[in-house]
Z-matrix of the N, CA and C atoms (Angstrom, degrees):
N
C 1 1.445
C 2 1.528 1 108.70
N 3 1.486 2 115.44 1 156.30
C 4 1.830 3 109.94 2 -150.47
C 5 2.343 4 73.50 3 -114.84
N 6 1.140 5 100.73 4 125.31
C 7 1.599 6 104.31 5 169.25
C 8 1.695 7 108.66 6 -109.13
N 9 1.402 8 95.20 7 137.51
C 10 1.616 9 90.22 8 -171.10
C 11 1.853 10 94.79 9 -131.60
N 12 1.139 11 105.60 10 158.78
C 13 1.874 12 123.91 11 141.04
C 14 0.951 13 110.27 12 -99.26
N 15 1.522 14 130.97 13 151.33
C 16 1.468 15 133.37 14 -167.78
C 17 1.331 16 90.45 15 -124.73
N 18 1.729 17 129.85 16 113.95
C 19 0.853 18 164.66 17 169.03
C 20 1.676 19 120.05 18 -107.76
N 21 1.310 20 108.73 19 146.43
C 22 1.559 21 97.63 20 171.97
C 23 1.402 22 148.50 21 -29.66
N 24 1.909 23 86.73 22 -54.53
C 25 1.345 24 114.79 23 173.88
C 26 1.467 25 118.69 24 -90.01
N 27 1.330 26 98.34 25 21.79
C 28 1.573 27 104.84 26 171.60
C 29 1.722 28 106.20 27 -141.69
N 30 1.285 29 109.17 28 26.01
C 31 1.574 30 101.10 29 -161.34
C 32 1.752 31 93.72 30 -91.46
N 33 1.138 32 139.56 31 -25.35
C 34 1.369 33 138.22 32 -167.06
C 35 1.757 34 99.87 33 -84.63
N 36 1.056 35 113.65 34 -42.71
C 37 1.599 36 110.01 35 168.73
C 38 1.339 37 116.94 36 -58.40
N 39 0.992 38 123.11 37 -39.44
C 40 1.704 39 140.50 38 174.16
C 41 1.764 40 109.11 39 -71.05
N 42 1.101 41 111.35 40 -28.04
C 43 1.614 42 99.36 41 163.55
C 44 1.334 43 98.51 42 -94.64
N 45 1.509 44 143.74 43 -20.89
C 46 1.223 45 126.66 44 -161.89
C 47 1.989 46 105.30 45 -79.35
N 48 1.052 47 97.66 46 -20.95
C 49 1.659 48 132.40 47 -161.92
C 50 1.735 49 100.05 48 -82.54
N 51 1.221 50 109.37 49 -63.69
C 52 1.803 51 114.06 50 -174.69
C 53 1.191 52 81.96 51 -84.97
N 54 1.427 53 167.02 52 -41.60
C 55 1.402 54 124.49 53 -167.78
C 56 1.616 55 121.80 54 -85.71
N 57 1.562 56 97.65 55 -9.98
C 58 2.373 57 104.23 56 177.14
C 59 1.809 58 88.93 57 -74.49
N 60 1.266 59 141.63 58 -31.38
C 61 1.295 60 118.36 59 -153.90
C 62 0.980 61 104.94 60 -173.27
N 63 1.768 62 118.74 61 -163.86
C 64 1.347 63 127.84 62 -161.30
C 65 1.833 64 104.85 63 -73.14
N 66 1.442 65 108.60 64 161.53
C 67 1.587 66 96.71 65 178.86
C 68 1.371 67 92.57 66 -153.90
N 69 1.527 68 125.57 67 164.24
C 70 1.389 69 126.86 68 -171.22
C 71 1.937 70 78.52 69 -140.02
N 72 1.540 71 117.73 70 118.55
C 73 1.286 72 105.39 71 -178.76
C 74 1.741 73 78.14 72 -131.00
N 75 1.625 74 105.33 73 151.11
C 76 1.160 75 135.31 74 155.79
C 77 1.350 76 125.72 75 -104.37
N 78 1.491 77 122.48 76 95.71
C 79 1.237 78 132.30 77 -175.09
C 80 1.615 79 109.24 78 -77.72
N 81 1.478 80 118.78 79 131.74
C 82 1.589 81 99.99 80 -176.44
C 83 1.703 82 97.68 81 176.19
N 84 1.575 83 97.67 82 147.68
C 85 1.539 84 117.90 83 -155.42
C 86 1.505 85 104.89 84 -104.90
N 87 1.239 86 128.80 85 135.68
C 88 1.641 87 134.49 86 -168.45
C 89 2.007 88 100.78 87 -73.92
N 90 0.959 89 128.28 88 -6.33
C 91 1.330 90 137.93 89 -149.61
C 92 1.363 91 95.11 90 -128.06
N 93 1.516 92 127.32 91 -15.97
C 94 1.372 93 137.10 92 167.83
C 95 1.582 94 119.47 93 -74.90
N 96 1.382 95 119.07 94 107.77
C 97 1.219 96 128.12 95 164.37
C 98 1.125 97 113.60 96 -41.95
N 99 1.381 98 132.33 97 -72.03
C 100 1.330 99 125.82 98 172.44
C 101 1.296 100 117.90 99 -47.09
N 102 1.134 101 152.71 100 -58.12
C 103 1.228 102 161.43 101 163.43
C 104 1.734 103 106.95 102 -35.29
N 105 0.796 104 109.09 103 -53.62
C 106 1.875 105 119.40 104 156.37
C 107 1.167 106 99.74 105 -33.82
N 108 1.567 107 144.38 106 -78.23
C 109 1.102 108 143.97 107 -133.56
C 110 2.016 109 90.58 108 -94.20
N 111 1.393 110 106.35 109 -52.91
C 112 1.453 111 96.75 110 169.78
C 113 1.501 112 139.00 111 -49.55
N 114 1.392 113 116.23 112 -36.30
C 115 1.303 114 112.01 113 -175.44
C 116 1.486 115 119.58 114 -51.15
N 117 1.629 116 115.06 115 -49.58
C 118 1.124 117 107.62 116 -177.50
C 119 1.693 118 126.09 117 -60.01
N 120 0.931 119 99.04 118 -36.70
C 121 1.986 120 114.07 119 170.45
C 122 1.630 121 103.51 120 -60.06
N 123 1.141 122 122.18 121 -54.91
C 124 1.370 123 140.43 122 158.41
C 125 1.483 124 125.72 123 -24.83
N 126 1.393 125 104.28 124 -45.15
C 127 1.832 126 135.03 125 159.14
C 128 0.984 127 118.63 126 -66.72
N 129 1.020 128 145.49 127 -59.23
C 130 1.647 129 166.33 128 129.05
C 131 0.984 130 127.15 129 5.56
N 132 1.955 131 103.92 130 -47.74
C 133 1.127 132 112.24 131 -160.96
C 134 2.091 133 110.74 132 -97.02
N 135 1.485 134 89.29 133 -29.98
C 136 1.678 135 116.37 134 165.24
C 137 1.265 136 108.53 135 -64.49
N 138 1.680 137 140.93 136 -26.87
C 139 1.129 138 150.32 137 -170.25
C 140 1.250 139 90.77 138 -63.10
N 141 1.551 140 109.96 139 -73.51
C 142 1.816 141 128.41 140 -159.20
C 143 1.510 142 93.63 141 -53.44
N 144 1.274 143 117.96 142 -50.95
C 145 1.672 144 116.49 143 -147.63
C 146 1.623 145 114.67 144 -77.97
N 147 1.776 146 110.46 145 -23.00
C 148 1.454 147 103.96 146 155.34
C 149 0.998 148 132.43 147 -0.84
N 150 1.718 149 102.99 148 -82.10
C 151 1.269 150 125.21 149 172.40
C 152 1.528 151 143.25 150 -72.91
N 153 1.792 152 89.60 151 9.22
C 154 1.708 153 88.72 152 -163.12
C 155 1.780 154 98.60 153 -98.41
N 156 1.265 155 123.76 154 161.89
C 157 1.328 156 141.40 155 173.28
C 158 1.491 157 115.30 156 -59.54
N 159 1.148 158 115.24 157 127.17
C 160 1.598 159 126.32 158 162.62
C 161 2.219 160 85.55 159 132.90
N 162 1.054 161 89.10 160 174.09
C 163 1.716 162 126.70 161 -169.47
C 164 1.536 163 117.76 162 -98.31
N 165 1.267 164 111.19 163 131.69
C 166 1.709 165 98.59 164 179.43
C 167 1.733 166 103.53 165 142.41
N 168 1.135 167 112.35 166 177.56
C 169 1.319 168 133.17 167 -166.25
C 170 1.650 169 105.10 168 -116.86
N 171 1.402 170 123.87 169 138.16
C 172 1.213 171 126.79 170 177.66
C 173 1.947 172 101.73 171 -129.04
N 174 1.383 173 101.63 172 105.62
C 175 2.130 174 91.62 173 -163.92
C 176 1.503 175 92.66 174 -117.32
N 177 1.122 176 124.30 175 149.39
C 178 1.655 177 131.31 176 143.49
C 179 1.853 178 95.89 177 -107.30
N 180 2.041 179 99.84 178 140.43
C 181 1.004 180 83.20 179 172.55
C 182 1.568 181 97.89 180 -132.23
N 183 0.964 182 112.61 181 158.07
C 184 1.845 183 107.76 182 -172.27
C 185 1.369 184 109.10 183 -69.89
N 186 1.527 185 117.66 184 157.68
C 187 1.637 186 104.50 185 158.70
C 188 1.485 187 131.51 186 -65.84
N 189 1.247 188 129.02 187 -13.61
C 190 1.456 189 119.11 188 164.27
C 191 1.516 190 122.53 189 -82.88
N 192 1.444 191 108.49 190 -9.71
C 193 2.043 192 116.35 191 166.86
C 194 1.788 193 103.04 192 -80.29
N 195 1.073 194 127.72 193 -9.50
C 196 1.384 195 119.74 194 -156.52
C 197 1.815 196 94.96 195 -58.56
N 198 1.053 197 83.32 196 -77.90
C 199 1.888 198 104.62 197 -174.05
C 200 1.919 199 104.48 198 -31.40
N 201 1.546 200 120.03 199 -13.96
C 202 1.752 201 111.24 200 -168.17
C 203 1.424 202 79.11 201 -123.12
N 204 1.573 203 138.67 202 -8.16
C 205 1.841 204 105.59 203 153.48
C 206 1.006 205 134.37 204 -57.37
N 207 1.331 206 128.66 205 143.41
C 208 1.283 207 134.39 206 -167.58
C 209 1.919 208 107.98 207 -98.68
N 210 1.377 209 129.40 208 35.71
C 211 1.002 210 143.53 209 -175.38
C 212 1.523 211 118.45 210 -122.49
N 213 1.668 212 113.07 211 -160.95
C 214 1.553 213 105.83 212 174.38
C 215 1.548 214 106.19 213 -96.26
N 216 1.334 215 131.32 214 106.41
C 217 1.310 216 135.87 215 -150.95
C 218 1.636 217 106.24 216 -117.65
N 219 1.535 218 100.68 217 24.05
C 220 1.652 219 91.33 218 -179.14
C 221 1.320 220 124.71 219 -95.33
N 222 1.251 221 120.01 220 106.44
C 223 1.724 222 123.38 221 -160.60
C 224 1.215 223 91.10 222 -111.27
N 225 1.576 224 89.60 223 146.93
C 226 1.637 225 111.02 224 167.93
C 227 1.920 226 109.47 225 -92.32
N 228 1.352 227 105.68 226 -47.73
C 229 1.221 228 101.31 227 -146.87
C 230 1.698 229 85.30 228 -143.66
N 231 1.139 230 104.52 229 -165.37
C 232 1.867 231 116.89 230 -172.53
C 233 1.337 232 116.02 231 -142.22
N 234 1.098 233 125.16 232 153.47
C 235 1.367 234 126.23 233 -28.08
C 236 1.926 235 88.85 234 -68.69
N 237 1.809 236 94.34 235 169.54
C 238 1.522 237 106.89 236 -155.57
C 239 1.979 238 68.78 237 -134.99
N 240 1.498 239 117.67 238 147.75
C 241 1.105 240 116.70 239 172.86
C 242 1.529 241 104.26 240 -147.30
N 243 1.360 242 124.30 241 80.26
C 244 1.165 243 148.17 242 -170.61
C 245 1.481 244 115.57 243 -90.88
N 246 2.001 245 120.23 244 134.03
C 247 1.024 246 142.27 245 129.25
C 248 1.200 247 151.40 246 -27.47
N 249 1.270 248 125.89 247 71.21
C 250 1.616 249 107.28 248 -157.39
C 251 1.688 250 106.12 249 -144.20
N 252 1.990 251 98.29 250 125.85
C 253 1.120 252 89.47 251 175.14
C 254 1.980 253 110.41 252 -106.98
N 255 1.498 254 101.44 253 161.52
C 256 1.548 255 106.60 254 179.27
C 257 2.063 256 104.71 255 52.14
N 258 1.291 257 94.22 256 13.99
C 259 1.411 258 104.92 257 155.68
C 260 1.823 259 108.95 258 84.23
N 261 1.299 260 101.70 259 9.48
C 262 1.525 261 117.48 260 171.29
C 263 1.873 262 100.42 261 -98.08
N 264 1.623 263 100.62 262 151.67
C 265 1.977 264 94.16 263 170.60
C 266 1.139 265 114.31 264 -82.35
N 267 0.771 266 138.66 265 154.04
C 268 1.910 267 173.52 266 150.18
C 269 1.735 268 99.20 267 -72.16
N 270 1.636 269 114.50 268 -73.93
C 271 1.129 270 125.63 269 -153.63
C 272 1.436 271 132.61 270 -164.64
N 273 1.247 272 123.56 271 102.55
C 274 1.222 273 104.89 272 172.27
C 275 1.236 274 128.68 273 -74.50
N 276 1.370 275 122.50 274 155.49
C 277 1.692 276 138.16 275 -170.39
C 278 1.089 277 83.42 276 -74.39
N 279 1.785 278 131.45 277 157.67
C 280 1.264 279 142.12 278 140.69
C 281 1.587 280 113.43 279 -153.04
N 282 1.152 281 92.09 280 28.20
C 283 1.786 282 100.87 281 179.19
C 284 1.508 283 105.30 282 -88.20
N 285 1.444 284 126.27 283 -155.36
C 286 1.375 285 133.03 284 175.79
C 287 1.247 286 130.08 285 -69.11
N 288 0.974 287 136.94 286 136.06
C 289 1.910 288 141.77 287 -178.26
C 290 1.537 289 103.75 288 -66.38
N 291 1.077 290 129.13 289 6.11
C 292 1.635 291 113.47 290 172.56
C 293 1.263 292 124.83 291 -108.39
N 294 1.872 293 92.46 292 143.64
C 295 1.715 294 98.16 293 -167.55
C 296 1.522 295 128.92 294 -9.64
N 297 2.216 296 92.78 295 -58.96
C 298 1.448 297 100.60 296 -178.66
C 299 1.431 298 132.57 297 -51.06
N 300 1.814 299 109.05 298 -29.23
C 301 1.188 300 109.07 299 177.11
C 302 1.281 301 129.37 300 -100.00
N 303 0.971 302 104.13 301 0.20
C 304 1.638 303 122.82 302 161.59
C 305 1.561 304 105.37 303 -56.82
N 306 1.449 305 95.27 304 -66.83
C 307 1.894 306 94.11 305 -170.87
C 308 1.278 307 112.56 306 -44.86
N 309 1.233 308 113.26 307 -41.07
C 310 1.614 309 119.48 308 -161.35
C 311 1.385 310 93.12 309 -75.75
N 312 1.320 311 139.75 310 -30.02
C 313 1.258 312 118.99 311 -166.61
C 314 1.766 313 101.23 312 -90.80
N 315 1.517 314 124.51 313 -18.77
C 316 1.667 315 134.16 314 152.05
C 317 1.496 316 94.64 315 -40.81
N 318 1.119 317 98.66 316 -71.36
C 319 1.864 318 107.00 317 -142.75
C 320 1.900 319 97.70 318 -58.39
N 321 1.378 320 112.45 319 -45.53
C 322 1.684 321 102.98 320 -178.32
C 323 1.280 322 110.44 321 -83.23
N 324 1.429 323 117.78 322 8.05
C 325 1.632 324 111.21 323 168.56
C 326 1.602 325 108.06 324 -107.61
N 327 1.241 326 109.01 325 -41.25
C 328 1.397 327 112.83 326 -166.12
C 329 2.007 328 107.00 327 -104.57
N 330 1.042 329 120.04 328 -40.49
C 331 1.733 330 131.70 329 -174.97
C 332 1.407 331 103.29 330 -58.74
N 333 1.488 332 107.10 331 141.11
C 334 1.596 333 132.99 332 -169.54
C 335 1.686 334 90.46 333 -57.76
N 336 1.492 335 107.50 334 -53.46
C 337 1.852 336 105.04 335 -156.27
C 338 1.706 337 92.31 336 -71.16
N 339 1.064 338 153.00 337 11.74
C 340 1.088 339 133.59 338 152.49
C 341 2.038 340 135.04 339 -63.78
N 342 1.395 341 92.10 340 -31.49
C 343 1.527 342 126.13 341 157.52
C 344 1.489 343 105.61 342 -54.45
N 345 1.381 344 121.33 343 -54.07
C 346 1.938 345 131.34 344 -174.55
C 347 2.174 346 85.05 345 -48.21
N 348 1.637 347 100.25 346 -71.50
C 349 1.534 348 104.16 347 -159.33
C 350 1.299 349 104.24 348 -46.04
N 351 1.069 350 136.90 349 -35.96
C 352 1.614 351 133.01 350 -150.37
C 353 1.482 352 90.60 351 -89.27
N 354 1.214 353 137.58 352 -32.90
C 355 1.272 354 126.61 353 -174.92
C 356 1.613 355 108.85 354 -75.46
N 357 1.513 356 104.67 355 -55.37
C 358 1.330 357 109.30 356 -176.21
C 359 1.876 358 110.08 357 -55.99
N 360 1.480 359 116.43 358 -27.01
C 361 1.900 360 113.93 359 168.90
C 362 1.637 361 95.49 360 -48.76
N 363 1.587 362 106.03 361 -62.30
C 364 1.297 363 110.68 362 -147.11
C 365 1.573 364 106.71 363 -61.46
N 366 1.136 365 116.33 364 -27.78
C 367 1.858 366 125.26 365 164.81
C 368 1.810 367 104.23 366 -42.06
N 369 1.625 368 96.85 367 -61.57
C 370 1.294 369 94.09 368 -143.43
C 371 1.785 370 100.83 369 -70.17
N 372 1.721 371 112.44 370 -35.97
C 373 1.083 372 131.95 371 165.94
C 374 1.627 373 108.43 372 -31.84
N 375 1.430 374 118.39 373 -79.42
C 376 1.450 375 101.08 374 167.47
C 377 1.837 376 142.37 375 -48.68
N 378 1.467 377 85.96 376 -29.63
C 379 1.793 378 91.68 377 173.20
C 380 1.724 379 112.90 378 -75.83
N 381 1.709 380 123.54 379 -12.71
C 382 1.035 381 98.67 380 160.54
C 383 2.095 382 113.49 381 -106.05
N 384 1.233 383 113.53 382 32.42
C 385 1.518 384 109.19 383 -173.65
C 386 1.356 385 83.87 384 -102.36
N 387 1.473 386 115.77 385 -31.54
C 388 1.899 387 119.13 386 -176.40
C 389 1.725 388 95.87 387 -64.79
N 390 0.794 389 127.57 388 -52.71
C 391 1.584 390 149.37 389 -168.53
C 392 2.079 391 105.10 390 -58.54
N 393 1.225 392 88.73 391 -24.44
C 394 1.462 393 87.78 392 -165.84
C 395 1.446 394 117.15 393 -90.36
N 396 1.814 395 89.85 394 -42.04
C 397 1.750 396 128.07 395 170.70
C 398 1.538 397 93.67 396 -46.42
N 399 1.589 398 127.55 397 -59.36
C 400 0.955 399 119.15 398 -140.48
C 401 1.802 400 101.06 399 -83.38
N 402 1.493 401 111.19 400 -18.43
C 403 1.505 402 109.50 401 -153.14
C 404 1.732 403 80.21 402 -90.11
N 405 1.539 404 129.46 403 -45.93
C 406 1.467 405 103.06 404 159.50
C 407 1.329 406 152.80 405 -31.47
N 408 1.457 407 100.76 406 -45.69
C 409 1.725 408 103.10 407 174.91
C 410 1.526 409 105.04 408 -77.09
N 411 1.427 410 117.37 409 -35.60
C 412 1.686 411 105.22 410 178.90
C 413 1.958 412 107.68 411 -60.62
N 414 1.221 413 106.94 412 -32.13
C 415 1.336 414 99.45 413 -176.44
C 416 1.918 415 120.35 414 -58.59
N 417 1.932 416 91.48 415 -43.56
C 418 1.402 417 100.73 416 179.12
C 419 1.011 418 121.39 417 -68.24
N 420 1.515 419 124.45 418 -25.09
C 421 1.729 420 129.07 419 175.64
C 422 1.628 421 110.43 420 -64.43
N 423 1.342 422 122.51 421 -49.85
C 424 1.141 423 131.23 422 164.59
C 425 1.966 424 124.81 423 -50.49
N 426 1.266 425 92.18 424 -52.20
C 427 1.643 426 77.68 425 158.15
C 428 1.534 427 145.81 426 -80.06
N 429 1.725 428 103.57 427 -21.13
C 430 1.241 429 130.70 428 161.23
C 431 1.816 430 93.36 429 -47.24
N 432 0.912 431 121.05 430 -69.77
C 433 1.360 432 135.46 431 -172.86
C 434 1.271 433 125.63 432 -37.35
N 435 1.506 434 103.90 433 -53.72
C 436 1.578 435 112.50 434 -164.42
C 437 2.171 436 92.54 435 -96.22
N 438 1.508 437 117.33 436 -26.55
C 439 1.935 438 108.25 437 151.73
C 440 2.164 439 110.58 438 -37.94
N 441 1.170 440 74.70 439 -68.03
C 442 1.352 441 86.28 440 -167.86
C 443 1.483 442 115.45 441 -37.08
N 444 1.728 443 96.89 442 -62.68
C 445 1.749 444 92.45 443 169.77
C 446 1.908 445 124.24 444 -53.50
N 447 1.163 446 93.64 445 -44.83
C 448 1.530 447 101.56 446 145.12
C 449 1.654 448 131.10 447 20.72
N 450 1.683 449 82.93 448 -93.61
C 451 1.339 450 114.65 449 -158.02
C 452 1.781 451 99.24 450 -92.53
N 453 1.056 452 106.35 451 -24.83
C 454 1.779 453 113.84 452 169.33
C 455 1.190 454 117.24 453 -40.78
N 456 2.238 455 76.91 454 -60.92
C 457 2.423 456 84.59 455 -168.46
C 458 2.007 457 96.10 456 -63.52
N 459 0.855 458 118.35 457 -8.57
C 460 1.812 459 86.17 458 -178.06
C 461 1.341 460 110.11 459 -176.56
């Protein structure tokens, strides 16, 4: 995964970057308490993910770059830790500020094995619509059945 700061002299790579694909950007203000306490976990967490598997962009962008991204840049509040693919949101983060859960919310947005789960739902998803089909028609044969006897006795 490519981790960036969005800097001046890096701001045209950074739109070229969030609009090919998935991106995990952290929007966030130096004057922000919260954002204070995040960055460093925030650091930490971009450290590990360098190296980890799957595709995508990992950005912090300051509050005075917001307005020259070329993405969906509408923040309410700070830090904002947003999903976005082809540079539109997906999702904002609103889970916990720690390293650990940071990654996890990288890894099921941005990591290759997230692609494995969605296939293996869609398996199981069809093996119970087969499952469901089937417990219907046994139901309808059986009532078809017991009309019929039904209408015999009288």
């Amino acid at each position: 995964m490519k981790v960036m700061e969005v800097t001046p002299n890096n701001l045209n790579k950074f739109n070229e970057a969030v609009q090919r694909g998935g991106a995990v950007v952290k929007f966030y203000a130096d004057w922000c308490g919260h954002c204070q306490d995040l960055n460093p976990k925030w650091n930490i967490m971009t450290s590990h993910m360098k190296n980890a598997e799957g595709s995508g962009l990992i950005a912090s962008v300051p509050e005075n770059m917001i307005s020259s991204v070329n993405c969906d840049n509408d923040i309410l509040g700070f830090p904002t830790i947003r999903y976005m693919v082809g540079g539109k949101k997906r999702k904002d983060y609103n889970g916990k500020r720690e390293v650990k859960d940071l990654e996890k919310f990288v890894r099921s947005t941005l990591g290759k094995s997230n692609k494995k789960k969605k296939n293996k739902s869609k398996k199981r998803n069809n093996k119970t619509r087969k499952r469901k089909k089937l417990r219907k028609n046994k139901t309808k044969k059986k009532k078809n059945r017991s009309r019929g006897a039904l209408r015999e006795r009288f």
